[in-house]
ROTOR-699306 format. One record per atom (N, C-alpha, C): residue in one letter; y, z, x. Coordinates in pm, whole numbers, plus 50000, padded with zeros to 5 digits. Layout:
BEGIN
aYZX
...
This chain:
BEGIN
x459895510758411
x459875508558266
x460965516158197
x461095525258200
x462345536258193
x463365529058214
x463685521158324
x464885518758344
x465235507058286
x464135496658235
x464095485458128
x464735496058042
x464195502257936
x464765507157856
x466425512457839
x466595518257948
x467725523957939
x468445511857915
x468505502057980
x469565489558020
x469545484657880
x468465480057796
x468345477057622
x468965485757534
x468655497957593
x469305516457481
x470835508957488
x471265505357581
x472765502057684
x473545492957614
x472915481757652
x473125471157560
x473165469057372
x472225475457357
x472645476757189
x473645485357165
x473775497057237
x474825503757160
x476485494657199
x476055485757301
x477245479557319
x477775469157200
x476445465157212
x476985449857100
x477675463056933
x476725473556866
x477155484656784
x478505485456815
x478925490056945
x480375494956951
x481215474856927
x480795465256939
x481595456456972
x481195451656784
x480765458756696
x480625450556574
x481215459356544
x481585475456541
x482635480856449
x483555478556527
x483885474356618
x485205469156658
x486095457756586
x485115452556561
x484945437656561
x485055440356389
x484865447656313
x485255452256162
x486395461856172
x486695469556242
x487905475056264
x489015465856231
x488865455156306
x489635442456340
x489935432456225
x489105434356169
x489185422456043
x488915412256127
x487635409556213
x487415399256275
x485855395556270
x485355405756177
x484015399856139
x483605387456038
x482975381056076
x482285369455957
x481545371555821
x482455363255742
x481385368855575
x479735361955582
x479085367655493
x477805364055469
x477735364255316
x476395356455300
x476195352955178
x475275367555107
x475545371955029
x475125385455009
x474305378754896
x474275370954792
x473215364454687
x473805354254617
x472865351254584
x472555336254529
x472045334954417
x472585324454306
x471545319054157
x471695309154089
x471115301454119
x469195300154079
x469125310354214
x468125315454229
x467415319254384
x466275304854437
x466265306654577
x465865294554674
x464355289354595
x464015281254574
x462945276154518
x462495283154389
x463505287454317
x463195289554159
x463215274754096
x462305282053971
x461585266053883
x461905271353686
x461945262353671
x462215265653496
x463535271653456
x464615267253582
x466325267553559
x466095257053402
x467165267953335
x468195258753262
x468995248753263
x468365238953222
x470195228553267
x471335228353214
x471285243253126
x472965246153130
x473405260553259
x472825257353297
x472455271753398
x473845272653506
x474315283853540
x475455280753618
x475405286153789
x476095283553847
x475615283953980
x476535300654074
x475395310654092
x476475322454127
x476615327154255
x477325328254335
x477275329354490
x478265340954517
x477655353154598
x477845364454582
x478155363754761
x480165369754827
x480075371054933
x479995384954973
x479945384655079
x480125402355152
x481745401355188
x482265397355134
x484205395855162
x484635391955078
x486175391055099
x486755386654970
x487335373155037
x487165361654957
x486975349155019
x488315343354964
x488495332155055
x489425320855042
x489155313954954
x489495311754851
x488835301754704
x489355289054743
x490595283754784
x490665269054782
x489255262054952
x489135273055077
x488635264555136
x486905269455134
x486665282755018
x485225280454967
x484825271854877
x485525269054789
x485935256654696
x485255244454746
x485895239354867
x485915226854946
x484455228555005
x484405242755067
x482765238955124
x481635241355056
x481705245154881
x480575241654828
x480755229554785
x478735223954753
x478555217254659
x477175218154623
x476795209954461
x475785210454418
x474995198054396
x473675195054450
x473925178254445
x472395178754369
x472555170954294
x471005161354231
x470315154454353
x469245153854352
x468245145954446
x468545130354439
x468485129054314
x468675113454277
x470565105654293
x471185114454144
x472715111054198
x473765116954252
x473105125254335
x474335132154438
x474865142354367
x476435142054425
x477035156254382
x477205153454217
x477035166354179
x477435173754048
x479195177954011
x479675173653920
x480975178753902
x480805190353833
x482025198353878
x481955208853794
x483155216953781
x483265230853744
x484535242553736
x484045253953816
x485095255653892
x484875270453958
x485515282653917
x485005293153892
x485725304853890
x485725318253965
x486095323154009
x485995337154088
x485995348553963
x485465361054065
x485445369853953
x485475382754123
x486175394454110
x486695403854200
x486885393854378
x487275384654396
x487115379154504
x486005375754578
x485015377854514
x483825379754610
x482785374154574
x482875369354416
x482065364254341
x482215348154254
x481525341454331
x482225325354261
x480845318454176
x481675315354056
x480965310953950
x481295296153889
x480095286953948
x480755268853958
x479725266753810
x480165264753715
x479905254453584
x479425242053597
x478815234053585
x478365217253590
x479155216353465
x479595203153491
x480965197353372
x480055190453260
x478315188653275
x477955182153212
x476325187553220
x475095190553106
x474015196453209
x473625192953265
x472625199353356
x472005192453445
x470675183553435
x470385169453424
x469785161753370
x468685158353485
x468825165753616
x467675161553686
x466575172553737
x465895167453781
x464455181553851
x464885188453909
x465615184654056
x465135190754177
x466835192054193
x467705200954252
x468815205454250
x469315212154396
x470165209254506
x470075220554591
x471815225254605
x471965236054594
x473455240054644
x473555241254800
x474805241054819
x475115238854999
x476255244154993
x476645255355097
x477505258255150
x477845262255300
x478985252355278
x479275247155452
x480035265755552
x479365261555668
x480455273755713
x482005271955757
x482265262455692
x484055261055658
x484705273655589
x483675276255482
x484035284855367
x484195296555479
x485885301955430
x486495313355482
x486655325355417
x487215338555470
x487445347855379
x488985347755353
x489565359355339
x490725358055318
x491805359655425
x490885365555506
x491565366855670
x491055352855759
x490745342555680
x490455329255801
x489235334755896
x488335341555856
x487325345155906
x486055329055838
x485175326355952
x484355311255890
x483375319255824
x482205312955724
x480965319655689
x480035318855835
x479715327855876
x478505330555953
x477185318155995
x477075312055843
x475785302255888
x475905299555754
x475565279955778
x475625272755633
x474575277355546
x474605274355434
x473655281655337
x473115271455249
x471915270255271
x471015258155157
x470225267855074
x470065262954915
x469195267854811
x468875258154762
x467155255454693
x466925249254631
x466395252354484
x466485247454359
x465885247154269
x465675242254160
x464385245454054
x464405229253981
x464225234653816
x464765223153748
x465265226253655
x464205222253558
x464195229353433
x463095224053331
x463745211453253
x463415197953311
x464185188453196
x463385182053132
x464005177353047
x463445169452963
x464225151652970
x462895144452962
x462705129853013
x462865122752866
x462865128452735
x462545121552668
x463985117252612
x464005102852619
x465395092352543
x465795097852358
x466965102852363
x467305106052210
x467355090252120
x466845092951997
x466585083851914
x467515088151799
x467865075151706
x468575074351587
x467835078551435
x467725094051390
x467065094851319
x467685086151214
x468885086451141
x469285080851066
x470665078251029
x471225071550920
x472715065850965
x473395066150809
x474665067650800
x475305060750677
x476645055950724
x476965044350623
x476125035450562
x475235032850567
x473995029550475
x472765019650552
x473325005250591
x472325002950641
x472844990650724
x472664981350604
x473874967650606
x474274958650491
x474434966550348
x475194974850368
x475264980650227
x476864974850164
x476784975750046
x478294973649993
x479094982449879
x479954982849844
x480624990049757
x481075004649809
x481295000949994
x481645014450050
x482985018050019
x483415031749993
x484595037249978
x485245034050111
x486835037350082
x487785031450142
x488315040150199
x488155049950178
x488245068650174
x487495078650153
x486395076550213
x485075087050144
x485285100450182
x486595104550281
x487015119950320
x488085126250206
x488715115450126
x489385121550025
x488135131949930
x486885128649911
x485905135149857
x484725134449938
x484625143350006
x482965139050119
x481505141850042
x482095152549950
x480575153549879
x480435140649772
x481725136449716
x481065124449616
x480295113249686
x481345110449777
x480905100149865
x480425099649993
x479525109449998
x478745107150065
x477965098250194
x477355089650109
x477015079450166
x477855066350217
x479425067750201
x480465064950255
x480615068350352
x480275077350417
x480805085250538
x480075079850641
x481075075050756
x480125068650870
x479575079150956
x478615082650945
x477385092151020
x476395087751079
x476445095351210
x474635089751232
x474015104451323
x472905105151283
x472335115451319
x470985114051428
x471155125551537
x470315120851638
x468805126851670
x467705124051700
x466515133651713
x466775149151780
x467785147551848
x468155159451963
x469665164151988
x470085173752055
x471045179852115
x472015166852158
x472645158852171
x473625149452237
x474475161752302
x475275146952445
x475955149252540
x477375141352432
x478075155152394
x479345148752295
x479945138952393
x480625141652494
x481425135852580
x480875119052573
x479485116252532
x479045101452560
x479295094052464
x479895099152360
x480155089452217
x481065081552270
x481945082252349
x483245078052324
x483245066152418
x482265070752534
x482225046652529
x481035044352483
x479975051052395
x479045047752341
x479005041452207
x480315043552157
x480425038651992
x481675030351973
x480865017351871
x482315009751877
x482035008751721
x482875003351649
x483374995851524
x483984987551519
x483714975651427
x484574964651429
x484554957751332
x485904955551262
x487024957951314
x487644965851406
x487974971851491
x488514985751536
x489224990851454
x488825007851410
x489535013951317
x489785026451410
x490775030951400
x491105042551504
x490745058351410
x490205070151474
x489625076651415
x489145090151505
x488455098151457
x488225112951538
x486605117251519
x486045119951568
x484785124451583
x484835137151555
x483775141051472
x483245154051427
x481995158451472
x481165169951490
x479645170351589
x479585182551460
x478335184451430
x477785199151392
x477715205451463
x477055218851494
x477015229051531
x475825226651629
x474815220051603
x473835215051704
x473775205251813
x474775196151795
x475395184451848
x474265171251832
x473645172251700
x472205163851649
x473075153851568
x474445160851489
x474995146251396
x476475144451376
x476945133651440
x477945129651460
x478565117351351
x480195126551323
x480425119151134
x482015111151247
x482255100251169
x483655093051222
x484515093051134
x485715099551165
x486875097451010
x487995091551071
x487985080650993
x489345070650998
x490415076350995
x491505072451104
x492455079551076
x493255075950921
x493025060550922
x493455052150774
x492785049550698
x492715042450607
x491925035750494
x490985023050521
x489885026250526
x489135013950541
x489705002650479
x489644990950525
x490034979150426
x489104973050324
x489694972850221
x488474965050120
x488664948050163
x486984948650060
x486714931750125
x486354929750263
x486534943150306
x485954938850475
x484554945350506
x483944938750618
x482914938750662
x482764951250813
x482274954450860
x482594965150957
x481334965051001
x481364968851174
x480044967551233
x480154977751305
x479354990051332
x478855002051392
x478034998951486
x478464999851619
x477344995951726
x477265011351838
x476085014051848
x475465026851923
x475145020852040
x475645022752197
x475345019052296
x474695024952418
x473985022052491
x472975031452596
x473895037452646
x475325037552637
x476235044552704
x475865065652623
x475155063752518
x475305078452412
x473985083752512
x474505096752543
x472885101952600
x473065114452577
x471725121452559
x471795135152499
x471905147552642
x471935159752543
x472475170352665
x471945170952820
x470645161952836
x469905162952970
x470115151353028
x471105136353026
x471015126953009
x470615116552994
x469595119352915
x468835103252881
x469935095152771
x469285085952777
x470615071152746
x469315068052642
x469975065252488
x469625054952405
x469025047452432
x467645039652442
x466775035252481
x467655018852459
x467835013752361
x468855001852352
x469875001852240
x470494992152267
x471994994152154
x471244991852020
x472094997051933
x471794998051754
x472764995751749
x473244987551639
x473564981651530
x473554984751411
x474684986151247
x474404983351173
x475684979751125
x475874970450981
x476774968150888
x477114976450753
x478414976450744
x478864973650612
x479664972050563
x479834969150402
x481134961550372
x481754971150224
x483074972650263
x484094979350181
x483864977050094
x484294984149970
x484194975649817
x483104966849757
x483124966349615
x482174958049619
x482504948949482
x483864949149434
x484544938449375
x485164930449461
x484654915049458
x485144902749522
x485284891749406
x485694891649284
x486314880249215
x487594882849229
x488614869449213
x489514873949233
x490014873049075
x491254881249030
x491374881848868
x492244865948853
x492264863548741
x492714851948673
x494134859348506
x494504848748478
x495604851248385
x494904847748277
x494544849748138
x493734849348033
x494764840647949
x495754848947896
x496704844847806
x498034850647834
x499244849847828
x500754847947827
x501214847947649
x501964857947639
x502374858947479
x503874863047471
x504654857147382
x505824863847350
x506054869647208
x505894881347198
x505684887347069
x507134897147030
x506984895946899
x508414907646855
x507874914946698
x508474923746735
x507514930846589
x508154921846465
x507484918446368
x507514915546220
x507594895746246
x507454896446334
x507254877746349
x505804874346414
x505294862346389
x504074856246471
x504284854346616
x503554855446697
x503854858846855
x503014841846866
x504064839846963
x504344827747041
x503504824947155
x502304820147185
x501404817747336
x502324809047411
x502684813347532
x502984804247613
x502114797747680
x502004781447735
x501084773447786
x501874763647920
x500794768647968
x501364767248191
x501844748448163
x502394745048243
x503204728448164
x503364725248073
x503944732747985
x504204727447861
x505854741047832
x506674729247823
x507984737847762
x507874745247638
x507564757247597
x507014760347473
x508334762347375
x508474764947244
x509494766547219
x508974776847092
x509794784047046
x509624793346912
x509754804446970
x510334810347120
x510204824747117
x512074830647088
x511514842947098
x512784855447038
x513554858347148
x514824864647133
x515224863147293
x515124879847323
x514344888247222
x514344902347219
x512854906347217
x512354894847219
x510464895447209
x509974899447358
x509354907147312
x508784910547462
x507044899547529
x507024898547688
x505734890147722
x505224897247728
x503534897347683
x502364905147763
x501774895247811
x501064899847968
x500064889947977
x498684897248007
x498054887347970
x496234895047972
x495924888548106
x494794895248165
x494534892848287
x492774896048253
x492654888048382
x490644885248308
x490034902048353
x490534907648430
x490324923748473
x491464928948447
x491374943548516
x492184948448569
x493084947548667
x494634949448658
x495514948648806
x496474959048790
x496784957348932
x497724970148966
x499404965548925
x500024974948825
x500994973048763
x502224974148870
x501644975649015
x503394979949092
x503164961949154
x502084950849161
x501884942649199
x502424932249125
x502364935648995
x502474925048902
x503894926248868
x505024937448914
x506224937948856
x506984931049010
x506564928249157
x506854924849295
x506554905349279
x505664901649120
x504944892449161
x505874882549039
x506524886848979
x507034879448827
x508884877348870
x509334865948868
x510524862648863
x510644850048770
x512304855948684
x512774848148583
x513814841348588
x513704830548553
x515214820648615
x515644815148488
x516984816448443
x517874819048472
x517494840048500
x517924844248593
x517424861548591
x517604867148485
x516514878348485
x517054885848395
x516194895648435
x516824913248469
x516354923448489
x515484926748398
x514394935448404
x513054936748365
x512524950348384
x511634956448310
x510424965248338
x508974961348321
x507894964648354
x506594963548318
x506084976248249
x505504971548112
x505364987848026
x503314984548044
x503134996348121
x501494991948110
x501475008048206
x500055007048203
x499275021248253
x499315013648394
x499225025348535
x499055020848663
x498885011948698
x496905006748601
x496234999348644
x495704993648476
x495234981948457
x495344976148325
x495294963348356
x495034958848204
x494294939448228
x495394933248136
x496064943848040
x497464938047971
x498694946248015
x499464937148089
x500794942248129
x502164935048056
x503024945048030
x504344942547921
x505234940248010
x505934927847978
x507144923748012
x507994930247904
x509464936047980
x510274945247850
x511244940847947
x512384936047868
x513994930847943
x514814942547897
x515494948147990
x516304953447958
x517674950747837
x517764942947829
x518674934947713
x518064921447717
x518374917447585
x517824903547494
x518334892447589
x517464883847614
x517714870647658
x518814861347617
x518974853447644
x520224843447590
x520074832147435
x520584831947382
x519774823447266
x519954808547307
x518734803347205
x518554790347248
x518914781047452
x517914790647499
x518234789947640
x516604787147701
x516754781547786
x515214774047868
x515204784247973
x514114793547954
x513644798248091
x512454795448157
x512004804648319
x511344797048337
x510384809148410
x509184816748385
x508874824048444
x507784818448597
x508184827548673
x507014823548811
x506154837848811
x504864834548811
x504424845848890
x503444842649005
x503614850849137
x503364847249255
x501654850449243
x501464845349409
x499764848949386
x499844862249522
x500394871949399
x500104886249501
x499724895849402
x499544897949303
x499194903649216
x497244907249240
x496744921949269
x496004922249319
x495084930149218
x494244930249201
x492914945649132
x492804954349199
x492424966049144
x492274976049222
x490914974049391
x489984958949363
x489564958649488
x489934953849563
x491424947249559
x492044944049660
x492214927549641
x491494920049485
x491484911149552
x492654901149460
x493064890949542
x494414885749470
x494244872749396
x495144870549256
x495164857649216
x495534847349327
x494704833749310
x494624822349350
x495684816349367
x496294813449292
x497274806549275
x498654811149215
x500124802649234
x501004803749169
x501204799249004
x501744807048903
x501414802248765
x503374801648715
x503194789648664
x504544787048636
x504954783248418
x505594789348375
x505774789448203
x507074791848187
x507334779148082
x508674773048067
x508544776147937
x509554782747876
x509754785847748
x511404788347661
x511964780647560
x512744784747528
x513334795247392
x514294798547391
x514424810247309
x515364804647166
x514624797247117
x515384793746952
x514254797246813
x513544807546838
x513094812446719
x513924811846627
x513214814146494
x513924818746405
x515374827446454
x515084835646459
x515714850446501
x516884841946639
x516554833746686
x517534832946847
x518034819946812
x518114814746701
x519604802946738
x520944802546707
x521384800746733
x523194806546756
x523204794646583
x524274805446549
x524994799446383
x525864786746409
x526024778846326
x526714766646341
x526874764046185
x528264756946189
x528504747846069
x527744735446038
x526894732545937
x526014725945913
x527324712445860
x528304718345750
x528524709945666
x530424715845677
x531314710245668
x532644712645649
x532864700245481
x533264703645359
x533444693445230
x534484704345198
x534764693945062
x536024701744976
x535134691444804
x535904696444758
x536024693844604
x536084678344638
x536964669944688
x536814660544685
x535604652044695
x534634655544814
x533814652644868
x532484655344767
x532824662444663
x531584664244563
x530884678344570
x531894688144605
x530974700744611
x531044707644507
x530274711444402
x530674717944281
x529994728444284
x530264741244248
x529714752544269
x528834751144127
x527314761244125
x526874764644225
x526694757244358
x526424763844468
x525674751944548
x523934747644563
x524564735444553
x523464730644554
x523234715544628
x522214712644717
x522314709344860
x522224692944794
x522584681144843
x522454668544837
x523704666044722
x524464674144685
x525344669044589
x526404665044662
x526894664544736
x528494664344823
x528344657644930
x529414653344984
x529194646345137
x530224657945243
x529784652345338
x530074662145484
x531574657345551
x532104661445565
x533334659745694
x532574650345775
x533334636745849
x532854635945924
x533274643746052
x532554651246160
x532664660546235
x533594652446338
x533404639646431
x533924635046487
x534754627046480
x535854625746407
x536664619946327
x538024626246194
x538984615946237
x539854624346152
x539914626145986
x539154634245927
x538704628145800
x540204634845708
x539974622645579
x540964619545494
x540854631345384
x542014639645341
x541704646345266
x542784645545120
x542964649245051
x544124654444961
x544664664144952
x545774665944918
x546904681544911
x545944690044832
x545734700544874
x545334709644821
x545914717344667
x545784723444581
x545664729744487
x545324745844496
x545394751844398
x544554764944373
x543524762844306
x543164751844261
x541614748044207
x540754738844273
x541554737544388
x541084725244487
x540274736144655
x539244733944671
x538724748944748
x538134736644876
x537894741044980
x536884739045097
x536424745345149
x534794741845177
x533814750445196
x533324744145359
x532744758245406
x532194755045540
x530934764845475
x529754752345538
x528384760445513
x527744762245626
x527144772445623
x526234773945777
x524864776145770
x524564775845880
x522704770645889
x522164783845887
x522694791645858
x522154806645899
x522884818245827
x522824824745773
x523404838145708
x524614848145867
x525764847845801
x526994851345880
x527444867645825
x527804872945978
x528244882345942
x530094885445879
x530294884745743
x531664885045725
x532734887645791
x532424896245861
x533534907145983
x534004896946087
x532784888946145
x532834881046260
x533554869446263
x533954865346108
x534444852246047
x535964851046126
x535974841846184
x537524838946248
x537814820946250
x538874820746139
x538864807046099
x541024806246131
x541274793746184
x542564788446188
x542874778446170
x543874772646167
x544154758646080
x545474754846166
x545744744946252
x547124740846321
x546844726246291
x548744723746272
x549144710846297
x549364705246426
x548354691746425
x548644685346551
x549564676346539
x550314666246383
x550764653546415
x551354658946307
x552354655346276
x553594654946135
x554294664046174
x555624662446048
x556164670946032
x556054684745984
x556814694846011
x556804705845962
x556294706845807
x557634701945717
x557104699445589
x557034715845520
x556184717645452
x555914730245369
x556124745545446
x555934739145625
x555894752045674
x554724755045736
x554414772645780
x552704770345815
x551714767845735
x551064760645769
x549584757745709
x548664772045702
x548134775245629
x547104787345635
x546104788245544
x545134795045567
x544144798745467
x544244809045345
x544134804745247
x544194812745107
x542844816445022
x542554822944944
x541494825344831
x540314825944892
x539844833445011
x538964834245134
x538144844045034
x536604836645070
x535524841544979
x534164838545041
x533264840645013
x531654842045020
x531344845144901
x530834829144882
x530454832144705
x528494835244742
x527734838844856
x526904844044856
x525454835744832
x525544823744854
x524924813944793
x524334806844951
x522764806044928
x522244812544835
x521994825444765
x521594827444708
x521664844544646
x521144852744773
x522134859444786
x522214875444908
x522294871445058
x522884861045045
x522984855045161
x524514847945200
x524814859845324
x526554846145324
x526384834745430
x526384826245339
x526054813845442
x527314802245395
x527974805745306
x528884791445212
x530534800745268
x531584796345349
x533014805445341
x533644797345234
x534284798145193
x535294791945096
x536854794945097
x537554784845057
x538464791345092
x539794778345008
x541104782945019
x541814767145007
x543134770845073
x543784755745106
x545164759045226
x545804756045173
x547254764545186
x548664760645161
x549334757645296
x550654753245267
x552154748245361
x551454736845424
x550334728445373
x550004714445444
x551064703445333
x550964694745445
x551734679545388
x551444666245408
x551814663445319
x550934645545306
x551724638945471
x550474630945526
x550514621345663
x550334631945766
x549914644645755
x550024651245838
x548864653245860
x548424652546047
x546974653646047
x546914672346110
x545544678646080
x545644691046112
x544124694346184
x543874706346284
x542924708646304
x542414719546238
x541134724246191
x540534734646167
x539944740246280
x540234754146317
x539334755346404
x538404768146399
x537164771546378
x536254782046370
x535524786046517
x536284802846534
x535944807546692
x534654812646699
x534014804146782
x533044805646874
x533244819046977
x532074817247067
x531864825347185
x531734838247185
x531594846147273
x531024863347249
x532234869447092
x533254865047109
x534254872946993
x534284864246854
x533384851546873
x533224842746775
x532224845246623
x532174842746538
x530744840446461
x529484845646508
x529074856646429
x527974860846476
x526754861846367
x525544856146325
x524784854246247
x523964869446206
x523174870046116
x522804885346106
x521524892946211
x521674884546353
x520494891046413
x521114885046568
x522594889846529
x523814888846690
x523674878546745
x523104870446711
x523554851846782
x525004848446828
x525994848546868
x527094838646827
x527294826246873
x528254817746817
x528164801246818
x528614800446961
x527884788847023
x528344791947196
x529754784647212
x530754777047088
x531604773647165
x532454773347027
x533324774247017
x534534769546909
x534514754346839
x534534755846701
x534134743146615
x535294735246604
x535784725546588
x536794721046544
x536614709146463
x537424707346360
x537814696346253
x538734693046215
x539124674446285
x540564671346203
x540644665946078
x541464668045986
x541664658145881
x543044656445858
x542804647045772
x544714637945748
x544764639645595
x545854643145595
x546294651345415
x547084640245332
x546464628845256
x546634620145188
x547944626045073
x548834613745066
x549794615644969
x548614614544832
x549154621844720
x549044617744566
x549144607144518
């Protein structure tokens, strides 16, 4: 018996001398020094993290490889690893843990840092306190079919409130599941916000909702809360932008000028009586946006423009930069883009033809060219005398210094502007030049120059002559800047005695 013993005394101290050898060496095997969860613990957290404690300082990429953590039901668990003094590895689940029963495994692949293997694989089991119950939709905004939603309810979140697409959940959510769990449609591109509990989740557009539109919020079993239960079934709800849908209309069209009666223009109908310095307003059955209505109005023959009105307004001013043309046909268009502030646009194209011979806008003209002969006796006074004929060489007599001819005009003239000449077309020379003498505005009617007067010398009998009164921008200009659009002319033939 003794000698049993000795041979065992023998033997252990051998294998002793062959394990500090064998650590001398850096040729001993690591072991698992602890573990957590510990082996059949119950009422883990399922945010709980997984801690594995070696007796070495380990190889992290091929301990790495030989753990894992697997669910009973779907297998391995993803997760993050971290070390902490070499010896200590700390694996995260990327998501919690949503099932009962849990076991970690580590293979004896897992090395130290000297390529030493682990000793013997290592199984733990343990189970987690979860919860089975499916998160529900406590409540939502919009409500579902609502209208008159803002377009921007983050420019002000407390006004608008109930603008804000939110929905709030009975429980904790798994954030990561919104994002194939939630759609909108239209598709509006946008960022998710969570509270602090991860119970209510708000969506902000990156843009402006569109008005007039309709939008559908759909919640899909894909959303599941922190333990993963899945939305029991998809939800649904609507709503719609804005909540003005007429579209505006044109009321009335006016051409007005201060101290005269303002002129309605009417859509097919050539109107006539406006000013060429009168400004348009037009009324609109609402409100519209004034940068719409100045993109939406073109004038033919052109003419550069402003719109005098507030932003937004139901009467907007047409203002020309300079006066229109006199006695001239224009023709305004306005398009159908002209919108309200809800977005929504006139119907149709509106077209108004109007010309500019008011009072105030018709160019001056010689009504009447007579002389003494013809019966004009001062004062004047209208039906006593006969007229030049205008198209034709009319017959006159040698003039006198008591012998006068008058040009009358339809309109009060500015004196300054008066530019009158007199050439021979046919005869002889004779007296010499022909010209104008005793040049007057006898003012008639009273305060008004509307009558020139005047009488010619160096004319001669058989000789025919033209008169001619200049027209055009340097021509005749009436007292409210008209001028005659073209140069007048009159022949007559200067009868012997």
């Amino acid at each position: 018996m003794k000698k049993i013993l000795c041979i065992i005394s023998i033997f252990a101290l051998a294998v002793s001398a062959c394990d500090r050898i064998a650590e001398k060496l850096e040729i001993d095997r690591p072991r698992i020094v602890a573990i957590s969860p510990a082996h059949l613990s119950e009422n883990i957290s399922n945010d709980a993290k997984i801690i594995v404690t070696f007796s070495k300082e380990m190889d992290y990429n091929k301990t790495n490889q030989a753990f894992s953590l697997s669910a009973h039901k779907t297998g391995n668990v993803e997760g993050y690893f971290r070390w902490t003094n070499g010896q200590t590895l700390e694996f995260t689940p990327r998501i919690p843990l949503s099932e009962n029963c849990y076991t970690i495994r580590i293979e004896s692949s897992a090395e130290d840092s000297k390529g030493n293997d682990l000793k013997d694989v290592c199984e733990s089991v343990f189970y987690v306190n979860i919860d089975l119950t499916p998160p529900e939709i406590i409540s939502h905004t919009p409500v579902d079919n609502a209208i008159g939603i803002h377009p921007d309810p983050w420019s002000n979140p407390d006004s608008f409130a109930d603008s804000v697409i939110r929905v709030r959940f009975s429980e904790p959510m798994n954030v990561d599941s919104i994002y194939p769990g939630f759609t909108i449609m239209p598709a509006v591109e946008g960022i998710f916000l969570w509270n602090e509990t991860h119970t209510e989740v708000a969506f902000r557009p990156i843009n402006d909702l569109l008005l007039k539109t309709s939008y559908t919020v759909t919640l899909n079993t894909a959303i599941k809360d922190r333990h993963g239960n899945a939305l029991v079934e998809n939800y649904s709800y609507r709503f719609t932008v804005g909540d003005d849908f007429t579209a505006p209309e044109i009321v009335s069209i006016i051409s007005e000028r201060d101290g005269i009666d303002p002129v309605q223009l009417i859509e097919g109908t050539e109107t006539s009586g406006c000013e060429k310095d009168a400004r348009i307003t037009i009324t609109f059955s609402e409100p519209v946006v004034r940068e719409k209505v100045y993109d939406a109005i073109r004038i033919t023959p052109s003419k550069s423009f402003y719109v005098d009105a507030p932003t937004v307004s139901s009467r907007m001013t047409i203002v020309f930069h300079e006066p229109l043309e006199s006695e001239t046909a224009y023709e305004m268009t306005i398009s159908p883009s002209i919108t309200d502030p809800g977005g929504n646009i006139i119907q149709r194209e509106y077209r108004y033809r109007f010309i500019t011979n008011g009072l105030h806008s018709t160019r001056p003209q010689p009504l009447c060219i007579t002389d003494t002969l013809h019966g004009f006796i001062e004062p004047f006074e209208e039906g006593t005398y006969e007229c030049f004929a205008h198209n034709a060489i009319e017959p006159v007599t040698i003039y006198h210094n008591d012998e006068f001819m008058y040009i009358i005009f339809n309109k009060e003239i500015k004196p300054e502007r008066m530019s009158l000449s007199i050439t021979r077309v046919h005869g002889s020379s004779g007296s010499g030049l022909p010209k104008t003498n005793g040049i007057d505005w006898p003012m008639t009617p009273s305060g008004a120059f509307h009558v020139y007067t005047f009488f010619l010398s160096g004319i001669d009998a058989n000789n025919i002559y033209r008169l001619t009164i200049r027209g055009g921008e340097s021509g005749i200009e009436d007292a409210f800047g008209n001028t005659m659009k073209e140069d007048y002319h009159q022949l007559f033939k200067v009868l012997a005695e």
